[in-house]
C-alpha positions in Angstrom: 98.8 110.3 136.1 101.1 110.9 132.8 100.6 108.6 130.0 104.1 108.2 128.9 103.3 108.2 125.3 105.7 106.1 123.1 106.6 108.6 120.5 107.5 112.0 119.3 104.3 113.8 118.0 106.7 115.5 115.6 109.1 113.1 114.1 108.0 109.7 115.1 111.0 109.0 117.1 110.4 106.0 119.8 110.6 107.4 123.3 110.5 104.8 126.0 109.5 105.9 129.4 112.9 105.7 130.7 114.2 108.7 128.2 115.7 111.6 129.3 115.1 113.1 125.8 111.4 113.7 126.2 109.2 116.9 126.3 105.8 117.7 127.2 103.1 120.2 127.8 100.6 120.9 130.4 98.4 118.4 127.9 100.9 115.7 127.8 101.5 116.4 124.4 105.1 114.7 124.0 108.2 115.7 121.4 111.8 114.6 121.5 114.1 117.6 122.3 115.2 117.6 119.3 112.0 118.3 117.8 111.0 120.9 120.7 114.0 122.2 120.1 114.7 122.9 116.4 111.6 122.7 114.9 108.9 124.1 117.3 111.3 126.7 119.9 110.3 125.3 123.0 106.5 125.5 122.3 103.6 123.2 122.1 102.2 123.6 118.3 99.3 122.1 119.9 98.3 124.2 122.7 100.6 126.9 122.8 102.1 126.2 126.1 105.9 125.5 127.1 107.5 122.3 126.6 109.2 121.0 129.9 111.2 118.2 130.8 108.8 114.7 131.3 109.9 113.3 134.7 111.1 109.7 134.7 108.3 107.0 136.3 110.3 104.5 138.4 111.0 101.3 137.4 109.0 99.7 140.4 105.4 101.9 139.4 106.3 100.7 135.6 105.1 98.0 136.9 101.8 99.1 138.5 101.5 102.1 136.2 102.6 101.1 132.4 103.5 103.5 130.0 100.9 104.0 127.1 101.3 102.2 123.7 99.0 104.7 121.8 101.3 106.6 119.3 100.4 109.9 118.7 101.4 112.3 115.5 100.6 115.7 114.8 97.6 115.7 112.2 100.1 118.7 110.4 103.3 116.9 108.8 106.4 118.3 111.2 109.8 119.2 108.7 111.3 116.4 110.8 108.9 113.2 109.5 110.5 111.5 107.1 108.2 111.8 104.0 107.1 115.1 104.6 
């Protein structure tokens, strides 16, 4: 089962579960699109692999299944961070 990690890896930027502006790799690393986008081209600085499109968990398994509250950040400051 995903985690549904709270944040952007890159940037910081809060990304509930619900958001449809959320990418991932096959290791659940998770960037905004922005940040997948712009700053890293669609691949996972991480593992190397694609970024796709993380699916939406319904509001009823939510429920069952929360989303995590671990944040996560890239050890390597992205351009995006504030501060960096």
């Amino acid at each position: 089962m995903l985690k549904l990690k709270p944040n952007c890896e890159c940037c910081d930027r809060d990304l509930p579960p619900e958001s449809l502006e959320v990418m991932i790799c096959s290791f659940e690393c998770t960037f905004c699109t922005a940040c997948a986008a712009t700053v890293l081209g669609g691949i996972c600085p991480n593992c190397g692999g694609n970024l796709v499109a993380r699916p939406i968990r319904p509001p009823a398994m939510l429920l069952k299944h929360p989303a995590s509250a671990e944040r996560h950040l890239r050890a390597q400051p992205c351009p995006a961070r504030a501060g960096s």
